[in-house]
mmCIF file of the N, C-alpha and C atoms, coordinates in Angstrom:
data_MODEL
# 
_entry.id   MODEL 
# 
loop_
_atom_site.group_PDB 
_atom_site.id 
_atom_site.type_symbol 
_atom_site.label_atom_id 
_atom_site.label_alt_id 
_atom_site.label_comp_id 
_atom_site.label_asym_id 
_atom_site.label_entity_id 
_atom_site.label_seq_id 
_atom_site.pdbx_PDB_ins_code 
_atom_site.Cartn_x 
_atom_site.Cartn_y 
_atom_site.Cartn_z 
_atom_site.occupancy 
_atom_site.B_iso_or_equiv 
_atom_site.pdbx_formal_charge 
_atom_site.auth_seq_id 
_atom_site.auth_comp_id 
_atom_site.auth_asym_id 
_atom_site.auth_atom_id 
_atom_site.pdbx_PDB_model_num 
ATOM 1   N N  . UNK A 1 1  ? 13.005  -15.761 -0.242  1.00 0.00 ? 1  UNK A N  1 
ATOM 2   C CA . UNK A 1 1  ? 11.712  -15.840 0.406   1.00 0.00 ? 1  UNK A CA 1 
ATOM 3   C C  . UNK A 1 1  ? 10.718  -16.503 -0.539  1.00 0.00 ? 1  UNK A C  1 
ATOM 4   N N  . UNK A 1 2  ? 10.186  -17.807 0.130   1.00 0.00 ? 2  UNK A N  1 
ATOM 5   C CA . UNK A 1 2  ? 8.772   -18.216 -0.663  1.00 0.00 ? 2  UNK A CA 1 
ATOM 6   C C  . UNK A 1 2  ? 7.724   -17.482 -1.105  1.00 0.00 ? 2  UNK A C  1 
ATOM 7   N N  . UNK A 1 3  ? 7.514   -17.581 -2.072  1.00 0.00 ? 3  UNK A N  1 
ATOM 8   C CA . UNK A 1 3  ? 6.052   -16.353 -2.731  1.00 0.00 ? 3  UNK A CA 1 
ATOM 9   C C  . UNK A 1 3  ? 4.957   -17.572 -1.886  1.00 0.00 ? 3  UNK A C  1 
ATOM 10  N N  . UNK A 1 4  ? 4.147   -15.918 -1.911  1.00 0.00 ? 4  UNK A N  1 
ATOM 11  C CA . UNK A 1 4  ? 2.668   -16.682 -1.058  1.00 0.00 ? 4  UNK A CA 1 
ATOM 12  C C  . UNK A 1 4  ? 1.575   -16.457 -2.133  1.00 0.00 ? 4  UNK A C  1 
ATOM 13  N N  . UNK A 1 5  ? 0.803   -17.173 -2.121  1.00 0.00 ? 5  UNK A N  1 
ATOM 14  C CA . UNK A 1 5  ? -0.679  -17.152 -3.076  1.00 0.00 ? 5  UNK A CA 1 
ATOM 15  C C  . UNK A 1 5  ? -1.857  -16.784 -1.780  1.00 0.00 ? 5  UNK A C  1 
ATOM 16  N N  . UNK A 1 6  ? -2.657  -16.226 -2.790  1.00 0.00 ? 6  UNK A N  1 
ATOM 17  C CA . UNK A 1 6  ? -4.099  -15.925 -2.549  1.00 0.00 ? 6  UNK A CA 1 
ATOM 18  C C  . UNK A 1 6  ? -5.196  -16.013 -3.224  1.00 0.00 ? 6  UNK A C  1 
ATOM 19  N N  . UNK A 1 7  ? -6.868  -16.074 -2.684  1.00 0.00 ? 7  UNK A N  1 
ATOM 20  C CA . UNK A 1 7  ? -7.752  -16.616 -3.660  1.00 0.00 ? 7  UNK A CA 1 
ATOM 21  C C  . UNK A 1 7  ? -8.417  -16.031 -3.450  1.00 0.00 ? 7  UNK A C  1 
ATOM 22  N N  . UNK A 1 8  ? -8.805  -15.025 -4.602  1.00 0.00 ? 8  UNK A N  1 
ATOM 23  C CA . UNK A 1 8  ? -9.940  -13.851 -4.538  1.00 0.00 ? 8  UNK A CA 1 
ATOM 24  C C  . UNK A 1 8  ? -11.130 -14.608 -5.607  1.00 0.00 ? 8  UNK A C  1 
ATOM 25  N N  . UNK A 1 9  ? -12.066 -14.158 -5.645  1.00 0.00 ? 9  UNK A N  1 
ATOM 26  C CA . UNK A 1 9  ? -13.258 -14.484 -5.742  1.00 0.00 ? 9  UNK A CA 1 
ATOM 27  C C  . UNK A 1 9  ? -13.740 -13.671 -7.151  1.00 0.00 ? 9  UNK A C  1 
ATOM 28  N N  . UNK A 1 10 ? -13.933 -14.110 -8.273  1.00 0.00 ? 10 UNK A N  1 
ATOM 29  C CA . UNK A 1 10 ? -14.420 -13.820 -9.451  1.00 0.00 ? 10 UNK A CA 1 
ATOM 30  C C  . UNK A 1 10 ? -15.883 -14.202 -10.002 1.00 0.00 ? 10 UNK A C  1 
ATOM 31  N N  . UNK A 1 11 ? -16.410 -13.477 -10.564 1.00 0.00 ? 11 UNK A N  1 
ATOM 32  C CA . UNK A 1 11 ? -17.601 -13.999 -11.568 1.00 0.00 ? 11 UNK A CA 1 
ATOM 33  C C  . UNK A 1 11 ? -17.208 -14.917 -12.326 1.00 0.00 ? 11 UNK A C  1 
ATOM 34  N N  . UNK A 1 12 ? -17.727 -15.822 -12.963 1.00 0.00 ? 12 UNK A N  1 
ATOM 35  C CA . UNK A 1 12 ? -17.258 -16.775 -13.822 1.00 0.00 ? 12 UNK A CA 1 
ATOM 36  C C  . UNK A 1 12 ? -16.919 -16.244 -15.083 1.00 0.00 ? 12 UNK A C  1 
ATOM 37  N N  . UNK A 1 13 ? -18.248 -15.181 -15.180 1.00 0.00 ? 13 UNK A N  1 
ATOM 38  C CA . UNK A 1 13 ? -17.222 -14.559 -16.494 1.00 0.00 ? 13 UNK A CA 1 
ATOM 39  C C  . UNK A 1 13 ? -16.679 -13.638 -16.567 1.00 0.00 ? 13 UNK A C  1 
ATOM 40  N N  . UNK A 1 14 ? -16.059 -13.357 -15.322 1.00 0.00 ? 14 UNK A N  1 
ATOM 41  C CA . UNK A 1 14 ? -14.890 -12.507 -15.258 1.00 0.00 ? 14 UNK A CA 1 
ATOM 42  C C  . UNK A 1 14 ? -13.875 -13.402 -15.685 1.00 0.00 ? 14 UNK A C  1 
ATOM 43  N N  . UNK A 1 15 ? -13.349 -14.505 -15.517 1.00 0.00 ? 15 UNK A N  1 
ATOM 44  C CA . UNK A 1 15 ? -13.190 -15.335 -15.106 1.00 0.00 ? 15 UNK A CA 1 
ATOM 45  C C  . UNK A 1 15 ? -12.506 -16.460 -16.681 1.00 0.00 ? 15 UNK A C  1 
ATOM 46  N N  . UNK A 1 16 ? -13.689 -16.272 -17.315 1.00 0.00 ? 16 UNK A N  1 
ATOM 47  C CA . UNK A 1 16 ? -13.591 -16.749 -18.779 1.00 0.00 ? 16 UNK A CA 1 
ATOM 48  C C  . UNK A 1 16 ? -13.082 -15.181 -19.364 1.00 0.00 ? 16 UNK A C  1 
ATOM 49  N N  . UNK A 1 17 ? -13.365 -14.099 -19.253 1.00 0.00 ? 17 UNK A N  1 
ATOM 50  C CA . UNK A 1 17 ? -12.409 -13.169 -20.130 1.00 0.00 ? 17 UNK A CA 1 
ATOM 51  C C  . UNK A 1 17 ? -11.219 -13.043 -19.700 1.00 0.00 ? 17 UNK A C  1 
ATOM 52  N N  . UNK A 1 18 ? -10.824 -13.515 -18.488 1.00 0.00 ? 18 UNK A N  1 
ATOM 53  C CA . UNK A 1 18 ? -9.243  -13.692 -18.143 1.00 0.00 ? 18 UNK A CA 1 
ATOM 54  C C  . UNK A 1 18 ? -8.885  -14.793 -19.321 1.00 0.00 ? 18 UNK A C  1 
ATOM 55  N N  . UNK A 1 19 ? -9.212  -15.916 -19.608 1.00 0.00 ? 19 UNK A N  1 
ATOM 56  C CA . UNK A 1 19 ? -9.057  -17.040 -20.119 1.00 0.00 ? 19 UNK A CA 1 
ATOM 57  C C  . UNK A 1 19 ? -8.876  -16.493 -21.336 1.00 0.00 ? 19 UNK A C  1 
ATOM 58  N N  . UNK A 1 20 ? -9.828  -16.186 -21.963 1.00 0.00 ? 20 UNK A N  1 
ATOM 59  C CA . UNK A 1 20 ? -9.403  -15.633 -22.848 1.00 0.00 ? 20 UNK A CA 1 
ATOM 60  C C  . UNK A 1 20 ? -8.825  -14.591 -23.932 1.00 0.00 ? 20 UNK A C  1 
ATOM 61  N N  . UNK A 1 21 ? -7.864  -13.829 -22.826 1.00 0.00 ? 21 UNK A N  1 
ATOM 62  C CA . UNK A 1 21 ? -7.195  -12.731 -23.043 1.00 0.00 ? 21 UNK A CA 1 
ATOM 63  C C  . UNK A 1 21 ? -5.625  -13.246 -22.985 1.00 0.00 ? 21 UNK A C  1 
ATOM 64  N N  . UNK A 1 22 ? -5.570  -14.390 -22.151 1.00 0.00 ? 22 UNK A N  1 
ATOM 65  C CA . UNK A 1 22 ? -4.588  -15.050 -22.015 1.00 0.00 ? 22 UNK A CA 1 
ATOM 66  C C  . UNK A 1 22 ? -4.282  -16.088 -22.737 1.00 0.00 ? 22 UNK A C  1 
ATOM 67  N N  . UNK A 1 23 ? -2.246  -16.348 -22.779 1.00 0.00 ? 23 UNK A N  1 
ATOM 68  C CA . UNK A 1 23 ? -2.358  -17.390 -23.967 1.00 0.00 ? 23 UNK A CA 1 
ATOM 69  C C  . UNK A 1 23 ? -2.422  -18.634 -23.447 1.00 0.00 ? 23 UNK A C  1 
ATOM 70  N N  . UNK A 1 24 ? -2.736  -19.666 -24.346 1.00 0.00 ? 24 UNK A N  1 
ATOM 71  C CA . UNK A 1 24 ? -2.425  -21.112 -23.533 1.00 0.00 ? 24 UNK A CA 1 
ATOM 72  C C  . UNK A 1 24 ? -1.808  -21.866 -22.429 1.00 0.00 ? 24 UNK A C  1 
ATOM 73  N N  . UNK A 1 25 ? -0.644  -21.114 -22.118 1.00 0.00 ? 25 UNK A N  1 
ATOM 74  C CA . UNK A 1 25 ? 0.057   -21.555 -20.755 1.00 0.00 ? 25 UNK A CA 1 
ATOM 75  C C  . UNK A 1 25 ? 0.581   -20.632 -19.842 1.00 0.00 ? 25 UNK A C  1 
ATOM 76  N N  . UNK A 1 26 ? -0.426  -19.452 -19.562 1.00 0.00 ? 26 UNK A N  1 
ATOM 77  C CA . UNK A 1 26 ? -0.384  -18.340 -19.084 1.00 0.00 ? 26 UNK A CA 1 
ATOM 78  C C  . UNK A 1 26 ? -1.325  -18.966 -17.585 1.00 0.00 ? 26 UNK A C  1 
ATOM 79  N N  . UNK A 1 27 ? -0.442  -18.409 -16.586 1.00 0.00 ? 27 UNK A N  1 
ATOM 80  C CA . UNK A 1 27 ? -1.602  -18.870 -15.311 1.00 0.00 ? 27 UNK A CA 1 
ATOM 81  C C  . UNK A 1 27 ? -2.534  -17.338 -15.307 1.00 0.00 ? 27 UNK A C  1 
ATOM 82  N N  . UNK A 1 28 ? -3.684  -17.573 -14.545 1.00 0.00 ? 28 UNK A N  1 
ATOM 83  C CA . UNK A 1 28 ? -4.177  -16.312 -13.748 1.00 0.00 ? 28 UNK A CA 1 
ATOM 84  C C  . UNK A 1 28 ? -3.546  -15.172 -13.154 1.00 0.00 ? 28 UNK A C  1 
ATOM 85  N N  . UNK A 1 29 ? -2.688  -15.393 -12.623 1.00 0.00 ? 29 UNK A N  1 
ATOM 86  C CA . UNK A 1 29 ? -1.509  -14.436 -11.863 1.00 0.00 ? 29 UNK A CA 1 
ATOM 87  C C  . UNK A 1 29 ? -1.000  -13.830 -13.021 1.00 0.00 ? 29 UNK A C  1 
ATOM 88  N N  . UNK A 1 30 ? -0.007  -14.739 -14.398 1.00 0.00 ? 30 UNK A N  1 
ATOM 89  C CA . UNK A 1 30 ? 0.189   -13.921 -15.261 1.00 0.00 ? 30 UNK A CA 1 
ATOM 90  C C  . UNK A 1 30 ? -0.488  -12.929 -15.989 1.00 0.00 ? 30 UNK A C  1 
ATOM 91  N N  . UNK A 1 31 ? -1.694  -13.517 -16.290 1.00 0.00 ? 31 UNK A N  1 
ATOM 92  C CA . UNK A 1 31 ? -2.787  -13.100 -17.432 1.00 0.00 ? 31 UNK A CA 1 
ATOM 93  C C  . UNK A 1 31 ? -2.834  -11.608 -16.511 1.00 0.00 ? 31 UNK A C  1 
ATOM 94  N N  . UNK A 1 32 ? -3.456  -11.740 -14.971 1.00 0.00 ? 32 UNK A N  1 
ATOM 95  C CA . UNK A 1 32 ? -3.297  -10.263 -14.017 1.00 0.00 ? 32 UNK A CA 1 
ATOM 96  C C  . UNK A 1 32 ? -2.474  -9.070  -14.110 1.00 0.00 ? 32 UNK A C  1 
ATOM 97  N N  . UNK A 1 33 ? -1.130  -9.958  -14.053 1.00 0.00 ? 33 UNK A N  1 
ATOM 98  C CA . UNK A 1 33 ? 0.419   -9.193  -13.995 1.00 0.00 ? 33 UNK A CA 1 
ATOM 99  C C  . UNK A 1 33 ? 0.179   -8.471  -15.114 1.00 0.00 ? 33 UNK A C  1 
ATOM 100 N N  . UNK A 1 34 ? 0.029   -8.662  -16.629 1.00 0.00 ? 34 UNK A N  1 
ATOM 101 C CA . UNK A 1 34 ? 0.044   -8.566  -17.518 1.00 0.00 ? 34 UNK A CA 1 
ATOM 102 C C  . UNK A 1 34 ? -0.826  -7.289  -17.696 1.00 0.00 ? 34 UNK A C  1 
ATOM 103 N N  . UNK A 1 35 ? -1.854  -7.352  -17.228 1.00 0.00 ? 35 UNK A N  1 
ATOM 104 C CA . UNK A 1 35 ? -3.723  -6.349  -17.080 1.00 0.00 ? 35 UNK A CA 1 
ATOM 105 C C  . UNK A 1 35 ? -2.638  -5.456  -16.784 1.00 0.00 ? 35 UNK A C  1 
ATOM 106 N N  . UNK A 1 36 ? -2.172  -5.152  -15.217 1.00 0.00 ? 36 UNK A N  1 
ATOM 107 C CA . UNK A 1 36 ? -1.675  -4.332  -14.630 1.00 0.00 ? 36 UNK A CA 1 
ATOM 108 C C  . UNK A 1 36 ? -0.523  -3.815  -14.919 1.00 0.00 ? 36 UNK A C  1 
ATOM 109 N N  . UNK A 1 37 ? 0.221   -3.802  -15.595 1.00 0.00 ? 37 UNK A N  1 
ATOM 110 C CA . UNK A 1 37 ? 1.678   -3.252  -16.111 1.00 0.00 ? 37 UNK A CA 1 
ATOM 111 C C  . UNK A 1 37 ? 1.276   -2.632  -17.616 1.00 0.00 ? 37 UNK A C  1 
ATOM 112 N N  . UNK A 1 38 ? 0.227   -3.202  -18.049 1.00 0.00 ? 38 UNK A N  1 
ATOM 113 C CA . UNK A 1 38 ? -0.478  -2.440  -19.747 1.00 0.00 ? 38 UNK A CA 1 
ATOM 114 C C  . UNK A 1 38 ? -1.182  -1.215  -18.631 1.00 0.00 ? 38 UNK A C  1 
ATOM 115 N N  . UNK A 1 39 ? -1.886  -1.233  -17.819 1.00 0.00 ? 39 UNK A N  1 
ATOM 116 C CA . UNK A 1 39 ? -2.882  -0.225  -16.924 1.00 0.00 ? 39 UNK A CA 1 
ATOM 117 C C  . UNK A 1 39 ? -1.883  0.815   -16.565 1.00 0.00 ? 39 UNK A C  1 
ATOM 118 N N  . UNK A 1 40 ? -0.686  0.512   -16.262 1.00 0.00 ? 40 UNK A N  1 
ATOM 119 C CA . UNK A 1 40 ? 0.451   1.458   -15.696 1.00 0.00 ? 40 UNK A CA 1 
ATOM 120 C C  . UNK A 1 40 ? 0.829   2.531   -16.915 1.00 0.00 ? 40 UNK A C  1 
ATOM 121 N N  . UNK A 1 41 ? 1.235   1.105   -17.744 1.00 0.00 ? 41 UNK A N  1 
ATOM 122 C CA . UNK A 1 41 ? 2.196   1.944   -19.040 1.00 0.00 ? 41 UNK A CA 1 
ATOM 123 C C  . UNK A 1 41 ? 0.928   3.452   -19.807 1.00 0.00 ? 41 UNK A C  1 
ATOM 124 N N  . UNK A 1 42 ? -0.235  2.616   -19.717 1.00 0.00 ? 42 UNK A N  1 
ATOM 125 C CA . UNK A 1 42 ? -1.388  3.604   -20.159 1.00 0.00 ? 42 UNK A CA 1 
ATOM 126 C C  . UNK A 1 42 ? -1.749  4.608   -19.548 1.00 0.00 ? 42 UNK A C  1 
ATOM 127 N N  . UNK A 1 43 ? -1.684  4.830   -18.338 1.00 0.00 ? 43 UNK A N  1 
ATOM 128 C CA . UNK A 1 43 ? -1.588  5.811   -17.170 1.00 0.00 ? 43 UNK A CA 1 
ATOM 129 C C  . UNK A 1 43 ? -0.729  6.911   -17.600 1.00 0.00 ? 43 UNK A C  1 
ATOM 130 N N  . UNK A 1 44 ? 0.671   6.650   -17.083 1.00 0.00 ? 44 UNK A N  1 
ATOM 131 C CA . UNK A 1 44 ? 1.916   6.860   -17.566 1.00 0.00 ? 44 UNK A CA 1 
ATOM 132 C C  . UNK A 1 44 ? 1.889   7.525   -18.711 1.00 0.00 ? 44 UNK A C  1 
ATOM 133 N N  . UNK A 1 45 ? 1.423   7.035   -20.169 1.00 0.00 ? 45 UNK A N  1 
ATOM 134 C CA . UNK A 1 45 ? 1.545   7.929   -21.449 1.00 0.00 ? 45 UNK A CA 1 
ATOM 135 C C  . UNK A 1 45 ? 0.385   9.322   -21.105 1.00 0.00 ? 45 UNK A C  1 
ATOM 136 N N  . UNK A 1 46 ? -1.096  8.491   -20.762 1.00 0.00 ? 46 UNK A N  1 
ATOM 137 C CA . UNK A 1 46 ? -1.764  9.430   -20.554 1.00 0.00 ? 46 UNK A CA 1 
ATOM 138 C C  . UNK A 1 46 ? -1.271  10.772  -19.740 1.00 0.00 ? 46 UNK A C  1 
ATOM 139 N N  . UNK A 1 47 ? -0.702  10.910  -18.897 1.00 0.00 ? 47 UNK A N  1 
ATOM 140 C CA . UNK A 1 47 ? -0.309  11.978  -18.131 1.00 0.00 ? 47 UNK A CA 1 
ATOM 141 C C  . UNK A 1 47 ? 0.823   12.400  -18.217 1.00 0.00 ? 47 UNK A C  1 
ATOM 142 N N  . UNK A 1 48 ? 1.904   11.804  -18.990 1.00 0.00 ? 48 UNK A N  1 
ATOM 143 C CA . UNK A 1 48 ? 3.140   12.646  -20.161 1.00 0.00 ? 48 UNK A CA 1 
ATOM 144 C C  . UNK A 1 48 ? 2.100   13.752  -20.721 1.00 0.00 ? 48 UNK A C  1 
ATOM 145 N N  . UNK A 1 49 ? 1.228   12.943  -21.825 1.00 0.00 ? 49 UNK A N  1 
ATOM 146 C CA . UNK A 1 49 ? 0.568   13.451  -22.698 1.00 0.00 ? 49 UNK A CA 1 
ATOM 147 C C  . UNK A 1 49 ? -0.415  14.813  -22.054 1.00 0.00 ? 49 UNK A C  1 
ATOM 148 N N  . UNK A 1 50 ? -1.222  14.525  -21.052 1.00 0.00 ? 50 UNK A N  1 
ATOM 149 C CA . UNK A 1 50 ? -1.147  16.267  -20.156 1.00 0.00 ? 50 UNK A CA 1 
ATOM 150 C C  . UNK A 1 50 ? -0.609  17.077  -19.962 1.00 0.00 ? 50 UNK A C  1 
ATOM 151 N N  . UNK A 1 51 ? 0.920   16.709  -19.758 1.00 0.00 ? 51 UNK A N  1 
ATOM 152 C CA . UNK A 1 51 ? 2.067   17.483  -19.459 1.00 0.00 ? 51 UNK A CA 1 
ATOM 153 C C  . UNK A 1 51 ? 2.575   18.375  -20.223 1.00 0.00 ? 51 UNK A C  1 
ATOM 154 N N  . UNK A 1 52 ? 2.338   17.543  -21.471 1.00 0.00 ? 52 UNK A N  1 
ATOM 155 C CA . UNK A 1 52 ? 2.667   18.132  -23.026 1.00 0.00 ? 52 UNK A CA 1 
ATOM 156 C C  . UNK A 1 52 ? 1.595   19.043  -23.498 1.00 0.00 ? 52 UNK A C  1 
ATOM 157 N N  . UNK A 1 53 ? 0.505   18.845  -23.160 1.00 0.00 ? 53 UNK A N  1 
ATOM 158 C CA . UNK A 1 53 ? -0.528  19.696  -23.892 1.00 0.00 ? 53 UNK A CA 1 
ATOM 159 C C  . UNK A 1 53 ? -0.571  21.167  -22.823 1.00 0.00 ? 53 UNK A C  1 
ATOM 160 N N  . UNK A 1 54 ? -0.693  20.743  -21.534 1.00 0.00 ? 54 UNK A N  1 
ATOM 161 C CA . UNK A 1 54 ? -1.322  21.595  -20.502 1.00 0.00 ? 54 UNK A CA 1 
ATOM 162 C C  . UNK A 1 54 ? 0.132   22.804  -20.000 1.00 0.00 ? 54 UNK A C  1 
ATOM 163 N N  . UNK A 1 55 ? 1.927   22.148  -20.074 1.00 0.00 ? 55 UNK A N  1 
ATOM 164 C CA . UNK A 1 55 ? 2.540   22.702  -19.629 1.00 0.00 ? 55 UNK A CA 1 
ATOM 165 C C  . UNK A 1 55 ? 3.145   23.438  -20.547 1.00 0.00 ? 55 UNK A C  1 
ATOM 166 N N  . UNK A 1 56 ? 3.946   24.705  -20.064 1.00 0.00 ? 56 UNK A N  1 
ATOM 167 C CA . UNK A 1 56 ? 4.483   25.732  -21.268 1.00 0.00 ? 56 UNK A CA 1 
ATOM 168 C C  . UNK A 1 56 ? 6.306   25.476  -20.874 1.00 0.00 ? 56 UNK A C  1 
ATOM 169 N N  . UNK A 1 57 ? 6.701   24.841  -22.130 1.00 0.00 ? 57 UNK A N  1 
ATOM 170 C CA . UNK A 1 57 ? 8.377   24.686  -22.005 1.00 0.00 ? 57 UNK A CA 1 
ATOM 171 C C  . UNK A 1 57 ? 9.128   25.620  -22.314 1.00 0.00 ? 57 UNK A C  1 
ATOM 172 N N  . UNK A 1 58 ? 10.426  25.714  -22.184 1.00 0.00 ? 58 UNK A N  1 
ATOM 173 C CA . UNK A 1 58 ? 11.535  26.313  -22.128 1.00 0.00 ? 58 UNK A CA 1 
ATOM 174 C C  . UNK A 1 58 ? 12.493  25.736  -22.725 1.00 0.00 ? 58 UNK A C  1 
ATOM 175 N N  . UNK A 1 59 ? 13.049  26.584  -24.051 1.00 0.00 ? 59 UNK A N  1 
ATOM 176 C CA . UNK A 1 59 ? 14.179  25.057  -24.623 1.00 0.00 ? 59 UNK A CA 1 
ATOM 177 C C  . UNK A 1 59 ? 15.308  25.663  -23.770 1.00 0.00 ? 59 UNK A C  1 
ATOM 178 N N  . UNK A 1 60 ? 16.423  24.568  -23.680 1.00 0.00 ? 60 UNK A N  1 
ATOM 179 C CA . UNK A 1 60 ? 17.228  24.676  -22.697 1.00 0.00 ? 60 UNK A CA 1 
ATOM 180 C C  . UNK A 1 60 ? 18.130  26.352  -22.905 1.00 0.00 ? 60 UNK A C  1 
ATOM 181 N N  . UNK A 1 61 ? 18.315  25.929  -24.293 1.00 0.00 ? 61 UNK A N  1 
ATOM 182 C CA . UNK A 1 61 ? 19.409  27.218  -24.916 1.00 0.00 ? 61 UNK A CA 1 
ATOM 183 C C  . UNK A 1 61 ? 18.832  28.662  -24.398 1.00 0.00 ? 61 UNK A C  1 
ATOM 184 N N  . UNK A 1 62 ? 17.662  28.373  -23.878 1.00 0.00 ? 62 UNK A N  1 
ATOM 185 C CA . UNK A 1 62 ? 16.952  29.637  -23.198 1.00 0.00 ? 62 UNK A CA 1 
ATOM 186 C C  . UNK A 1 62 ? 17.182  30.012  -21.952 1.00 0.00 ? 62 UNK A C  1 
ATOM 187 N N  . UNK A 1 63 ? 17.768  29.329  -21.144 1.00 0.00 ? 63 UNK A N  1 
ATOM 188 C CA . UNK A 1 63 ? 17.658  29.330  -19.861 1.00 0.00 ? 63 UNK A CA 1 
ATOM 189 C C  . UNK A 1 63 ? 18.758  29.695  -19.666 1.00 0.00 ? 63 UNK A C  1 
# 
């Protein structure tokens, strides 16, 4: 299946900090992809890291 594009609408300097967060032959889409999979992975640790503080474990040999 052909990938489809779309054109959302930025500030310009939204626009220039994409640019320059990204490397030289990085499109927009990448530089995005990129935002969003660091946003995940950071999510993700953050709420391990709750899990760990907030929940009370059981080592297995206990059970």
């Amino acid at each position: 299946m052909a990938s489809t594009t779309t054109t959302i609408s930025l500030r310009k300097e939204t626009k220039e900090m994409l640019r320059k967060i990204g490397s030289k032959d990085q499109t927009y889409d990448e530089v995005i992809r990129e935002l969003i999979e660091k946003a995940s992975i950071k999510e993700m640790d953050a709420r391990w890291n709750r899990i760990l503080e907030d929940e009370e474990f059981i080592p297995l040999d206990e059970l």
